[in-house]
Structures are given as structure tokens and as C-alpha cells.
N, C-alpha and C positions, 0 to 999 in steps of 0.2 A: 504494500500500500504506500500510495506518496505520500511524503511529508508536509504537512500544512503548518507554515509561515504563519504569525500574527505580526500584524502593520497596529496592533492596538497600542497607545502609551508608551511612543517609543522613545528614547533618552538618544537620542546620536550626537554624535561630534559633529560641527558644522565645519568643512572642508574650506578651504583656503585656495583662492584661485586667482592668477593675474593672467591677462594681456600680453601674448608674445608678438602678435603682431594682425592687420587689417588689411585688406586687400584693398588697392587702389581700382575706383568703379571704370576712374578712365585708360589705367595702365592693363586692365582684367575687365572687359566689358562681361559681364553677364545678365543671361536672360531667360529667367525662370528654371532654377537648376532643380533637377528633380530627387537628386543624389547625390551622396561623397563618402569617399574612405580616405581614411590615414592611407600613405603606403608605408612601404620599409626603410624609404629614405626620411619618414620625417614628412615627406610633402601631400599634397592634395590629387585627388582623382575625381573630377565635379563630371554630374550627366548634368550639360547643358540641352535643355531642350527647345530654348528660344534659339537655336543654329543649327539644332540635331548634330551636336559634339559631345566628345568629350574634352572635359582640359583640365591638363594636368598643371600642378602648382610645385615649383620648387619649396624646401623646407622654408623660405624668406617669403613666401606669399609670391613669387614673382611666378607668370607664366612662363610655364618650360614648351608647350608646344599642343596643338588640339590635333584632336583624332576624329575621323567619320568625316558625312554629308549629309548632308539631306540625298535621299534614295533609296531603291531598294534594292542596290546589288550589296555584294559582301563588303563588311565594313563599312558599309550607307546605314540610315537610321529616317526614321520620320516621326516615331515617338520614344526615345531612348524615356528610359522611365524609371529603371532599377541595374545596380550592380555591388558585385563583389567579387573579394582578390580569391584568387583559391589557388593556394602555394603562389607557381611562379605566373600562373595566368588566370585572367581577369574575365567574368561573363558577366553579358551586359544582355539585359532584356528588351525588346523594341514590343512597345503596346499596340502598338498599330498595326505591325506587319505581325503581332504572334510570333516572334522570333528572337531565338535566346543562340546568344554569338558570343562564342569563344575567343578569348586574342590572350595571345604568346607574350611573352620579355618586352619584347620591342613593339608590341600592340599590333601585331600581325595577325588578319584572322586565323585561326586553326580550325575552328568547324563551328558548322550552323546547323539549327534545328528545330523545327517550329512545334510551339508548345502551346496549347488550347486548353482553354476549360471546358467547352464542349458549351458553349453559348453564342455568339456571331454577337447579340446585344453584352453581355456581360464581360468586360476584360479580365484577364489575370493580374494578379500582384504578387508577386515572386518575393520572397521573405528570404531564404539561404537556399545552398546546393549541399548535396549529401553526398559524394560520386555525382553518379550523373544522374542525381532524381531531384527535381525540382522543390523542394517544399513550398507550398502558395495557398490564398486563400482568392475569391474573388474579389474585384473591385465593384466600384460603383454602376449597377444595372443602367442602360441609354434608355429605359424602355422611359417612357413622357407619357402622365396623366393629364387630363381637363382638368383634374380638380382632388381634393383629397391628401391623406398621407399616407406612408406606405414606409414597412420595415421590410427589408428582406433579409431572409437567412444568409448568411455563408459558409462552406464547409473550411475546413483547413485540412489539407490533404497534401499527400505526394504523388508528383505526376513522373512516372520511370520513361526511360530512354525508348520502351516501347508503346507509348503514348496510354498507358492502361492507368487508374488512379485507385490510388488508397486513401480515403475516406478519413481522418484522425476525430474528427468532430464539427457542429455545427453550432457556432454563434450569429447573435443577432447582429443586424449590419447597421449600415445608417439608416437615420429616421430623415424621412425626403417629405414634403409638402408640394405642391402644383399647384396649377392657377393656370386662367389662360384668358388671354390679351389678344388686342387684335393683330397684334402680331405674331399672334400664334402660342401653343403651351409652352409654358414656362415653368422649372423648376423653382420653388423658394426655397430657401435655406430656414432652418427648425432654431432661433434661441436658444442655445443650449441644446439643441439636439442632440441625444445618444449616436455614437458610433462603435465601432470596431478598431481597436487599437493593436498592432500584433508588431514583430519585430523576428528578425532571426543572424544568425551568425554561425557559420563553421555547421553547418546542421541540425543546429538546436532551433528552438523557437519561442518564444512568451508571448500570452495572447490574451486578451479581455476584451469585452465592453466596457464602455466607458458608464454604462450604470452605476459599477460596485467597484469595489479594489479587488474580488477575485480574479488572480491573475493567476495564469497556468502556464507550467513552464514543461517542454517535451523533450527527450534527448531527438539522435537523428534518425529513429527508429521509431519515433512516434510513440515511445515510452515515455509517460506520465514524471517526472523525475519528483518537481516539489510545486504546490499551489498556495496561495495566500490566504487570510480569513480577515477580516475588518468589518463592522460595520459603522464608518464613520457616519453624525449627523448628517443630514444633508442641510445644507445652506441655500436659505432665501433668497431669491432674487428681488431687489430690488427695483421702482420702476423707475430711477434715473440711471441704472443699470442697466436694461431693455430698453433705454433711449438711446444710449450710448453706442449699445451695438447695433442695432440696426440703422443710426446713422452710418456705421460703419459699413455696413452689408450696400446701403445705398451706394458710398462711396467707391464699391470693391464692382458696382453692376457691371456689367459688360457692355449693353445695349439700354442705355437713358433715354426711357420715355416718361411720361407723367404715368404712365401707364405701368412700366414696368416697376418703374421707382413705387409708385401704390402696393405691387403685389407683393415686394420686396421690405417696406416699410410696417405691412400691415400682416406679416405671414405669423403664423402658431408661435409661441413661449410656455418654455419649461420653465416649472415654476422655482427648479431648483438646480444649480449649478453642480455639474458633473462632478462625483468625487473623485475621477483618474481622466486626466488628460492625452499622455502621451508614454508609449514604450521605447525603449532601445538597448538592446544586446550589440555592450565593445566586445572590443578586440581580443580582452582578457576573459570574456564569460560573464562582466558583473550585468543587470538586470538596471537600467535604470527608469525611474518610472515618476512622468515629469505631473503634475497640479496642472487642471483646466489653465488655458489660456483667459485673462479676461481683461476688457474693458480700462486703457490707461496701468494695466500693467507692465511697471521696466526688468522686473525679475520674476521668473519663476522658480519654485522650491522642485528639484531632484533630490527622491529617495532614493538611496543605491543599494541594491542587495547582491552578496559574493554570491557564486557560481551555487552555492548549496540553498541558498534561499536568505541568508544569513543579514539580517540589516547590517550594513557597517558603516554607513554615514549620510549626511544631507549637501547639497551644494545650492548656491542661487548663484544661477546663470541670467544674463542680459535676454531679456524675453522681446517681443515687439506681437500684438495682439491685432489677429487678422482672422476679419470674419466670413470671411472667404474670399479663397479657399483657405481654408485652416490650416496651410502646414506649418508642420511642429519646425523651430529654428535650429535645435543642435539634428546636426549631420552625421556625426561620428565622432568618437570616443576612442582612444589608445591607453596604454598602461597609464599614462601620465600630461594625453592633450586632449584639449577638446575642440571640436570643431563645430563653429555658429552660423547659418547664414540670417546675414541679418538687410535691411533695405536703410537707403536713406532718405532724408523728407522729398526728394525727388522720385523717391519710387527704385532708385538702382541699389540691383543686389551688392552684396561684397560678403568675403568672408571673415570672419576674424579666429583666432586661434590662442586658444586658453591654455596656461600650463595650470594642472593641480598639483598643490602647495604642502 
């Protein structure tokens, strides 16, 4: 039986972290990265997907050279989305073409091979590799409602090199709201809406809803290893807090009409703020596991847990609160860096890079 973790009254040491250095937006132009790892040298490996590149960062933040196209031959990309190192070579997922591509030392492709969840509307989200078996859960369903809200399940499974899956379990996914405009149906985004939080590395995996703190951690076999118990209060939202973000959400539209900005301004709130925000599995195995995003927050609280389930301390990293798309800012994690992306008031990405203290 796994061992079950308590997050209840917990005493940690708050961790000590500075600023080793920030990437310049106009010496490193980036555009919408979707990803990053440490490498072995200390530097950066970003999926940019505003160029369908990759680009790598020397250990001084400085660009060492980008990789791919836009295309769809080998080594082309149209929706780069996901990656990681494995040993001495790198795969990199492309959402669009269903294609998970291999590259060598020198980022030479070595083999491609298209990987499906068995949906044409639902994408894959690739969490780690085990050998050559994919670990993934799905991503967010294209299907577009008139009206209404809708959770869908997701399984987290392994997908093997001969396209068959194994099944590990099924959590709830994001909570989605509709609407539709004379321009047609339109997704709202939920106030606090629940989601699926998961993360992997080297094999393993840790996964939740953002409902509870039960967090479940799997080796690369889809063995149960250790799971969490909490039942923290849930906290009120207040209503200059649901002003706040949904100005936000206004700001983030894509397509400003009076029309969209309405269904956007005026969509469904939870009455309570999520008690788990964000997962991520470093380099070394620890579990880190970040506090909802919210409204005018510059830091958010990471709890870390060692490879066994084991609390061993807290950090407040540099947060910036985006109400969509909601991605989480830390990138990746090594023994001793941390990796942020963060935006400036101009909206340009940059990355900065943390030593722990």
C-alpha cells in the first residue's frame, strides 16, 4: 500500500533564494514559450512556440543558437508544446502534427513518431518518457458549446512505441463555461475554475486537481509510490477579488468586442479559491507544489517535498498572475537553480534564473 503524506501543520524552513541573472527581451526575443529545462551545462533549453523553435540559453542567459521551423518535415515544428533531456538526447512533442521527435548531442533528429490519444478534437500533453513509452494525460477538448459548462474527465496513461495505451487513472479536467456571440461560440474562462494539475520527470509522474491537495505521485510503471492527505479551509473569494480578475481575463481577450468582453466579464465564479495551484517534478525527484495564482500577487508560496513524499521546505518565488491563459511561471528546477518565465509591463517574455541559498 502507498504511503500517505500529511501537508496538515506543517513547520518548514523557508528557503533562501537570489537572482543569478534575467534575460534581455531584446538580446532573446521570445514568444510564448511553452517549455524549458536546465541542461548539463548550467544553461537553458526554451520551446518557443511564437517561431516554432527551440532556443537554447548559454549558463549567462545569453542565446547560444535556435533549432527547428515552422513545418512539417523533420526537425520543423508548428506547435512545439513539450520537452525533455533523456541522457544524451532531447524529445520534443509537436501538438499539432501529433509528433514526438527525437534529437541527438548536437540536436540532430534521430527518429520521429506520431503519438495520438485516439481523439482528432482532444490533444495530448506529454508529462515524461519511460524508454520509449510516453506517459500523458489529455489536454484541453476543441469541442465548442452554445452555452453551459462542462468538466471532462482525463485518463493519465502510457502510450508504448506500438501505439496501444495503458490506462493508470482518470481525473477530472478543467471546468470550461460557453457562450455565444454573434461572432460565433465562444469559450469563457471559470473564476477560479478547477483544473488538472500533473507534472513528470525521468518516468515518474505527480498529479491532482486543483480541488484538494490530494496529490499522487507514480513511479515509471504506473506504481502508486506515495499520495498526500490535507484538508485545508477553503478560502472566500472576495468581490473586489472577482473584479480584479476578470478585468484581467478582459485584458488577456483575444478578439475585443463589446460583445465578447460581456461574455468574458460576466462568465460563472467559484466561490472559493483553489487550495493547489501548480505541480512540478526537478531534476533531482523533489515534488514541488506551487499556491493558486491570484489577483496582484508578486510571490507565490512553493511547498517542496523529497523524492519519498517527505516535506523538506517552503520557497516564495517572483509570481506574475495571468488569467489566461494561466501558465504556471517556474519552468524548471535543478539541484540548486531555478528557472522563471516571467513578462514585462510591455507584455515581453524573459527568463530569469534563481540560485537556492
Amino acid at each position: 500500500m502507498a504511503d500517505v503524506v500529511s501537508l496538515e501543520g506543517l513547520d518548514l524552513p523557508e528557503w533562501k533564494v537570489s537572482r543569478l541573472l534575467r534575460t534581455d527581451p531584446d538580446a532573446v526575443p521570445l514568444l510564448t514559450v511553452e517549455d524549458g529545462v536546465f541542461l548539463p551545462d548550467g544553461g537553458l533549453l526554451l520551446v518557443n512556440l511564437g517561431t516554432s523553435e527551440l532556443v537554447r540559453l548559454g549558463p549567462d542567459g545569453t542565446e547560444v543558437r535556435r533549432i527547428g521551423r515552422a513545418g512539417d518535415g523533420p526537425g520543423e515544428f508548428r506547435w512545439p508544446s513539450w520537452l525533455e533531456l533523456q541522457g544524451e538526447s532531447i524529445a520534443v512533442y509537436d501538438k499539432a502534427l501529433r509528433r514526438l521527435t527525437t534529437l541527438g548531442p548536437e540536436f540532430e533528429v534521430t527518429h520521429t513518431r506520431r503519438v495520438d490519444g485516439g481523439d482528432e478534437f482532444i490533444p495530448l500533453a506529454p508529462l515524461t518518457m519511460a524508454g520509449d513509452t510516453l506517459i500523458a494525460v489529455h489536454g484541453v477538448s476543441g469541442h465548442v458549446r452554445s452555452q453551459g459548462e462542462i468538466r471532462d474527465t482525463t485518463p493519465l496513461y502510457r502510450g508504448f512505441g506500438d501505439g496501444t495505451l495503458d490506462t493508470i487513472g482518470l481525473w477530472p479536467g478543467e471546468e470550461r463555461a460557453f457562450a455565444t456571440v454573434p461572432q460565433g461560440r465562444l469559450v469563457v474562462p471559470i473564476v477560479y475554475g478547477r483544473t488538472l494539475v500533473a507534472s513528470g520527470r525521468n518516468g515518474a509522474t505527480v498529479i491532482s486537481s486543483t480541488d484538494s491537495l490530494a496529490i499522487r505521485r507514480y513511479d515509471r510503471t504506473g506504481r502508486l509510490l506515495w499520495r498526500t492527505g490535507a484538508s485545508a479551509p477553503p478560502e472566500e473569494v472576495g468581490s473586489r477579488e472577482v473584479e480584479a480578475y476578470r478585468a484581467a481575463l478582459v485584458e488577456a481577450l483575444p478578439l475585443r468586442t463589446i460583445d465578447t468582453e460581456t461574455a468574458w466579464s460576466s462568465g460563472p465564479v467559484r466561490s472559493t479559491v483553489p487550495p493547489l495551484g501548480a505541480l512540478l517534478l526537478d531534476s533531482a525527484g523533489r515534488t514541488w507544489i506551487g499556491e493558486a495564482s491570484r489577483p496582484g500577487q508578486r510571490r507565490r508560496r512553493w511547498t517542496v517535498l523529497d523524492t519519498d513524499g517527505t516535506p523538506i521546505g517552503r520557497v516564495r518565488l517572483p509570481s506574475q498572475f495571468r488569467a489566461w491563459p494561466n501558465k504556471v511561471e517556474l519552468l524548471d528546477v535543478s539541484a540548486d537553480r531555478i528557472a522563471l518565465l516571467l513578462r514585462t509591463d510591455l507584455d515581453e517574455e524573459f527568463v530569469e534564473v534563481w540560485r537556492i541559498r
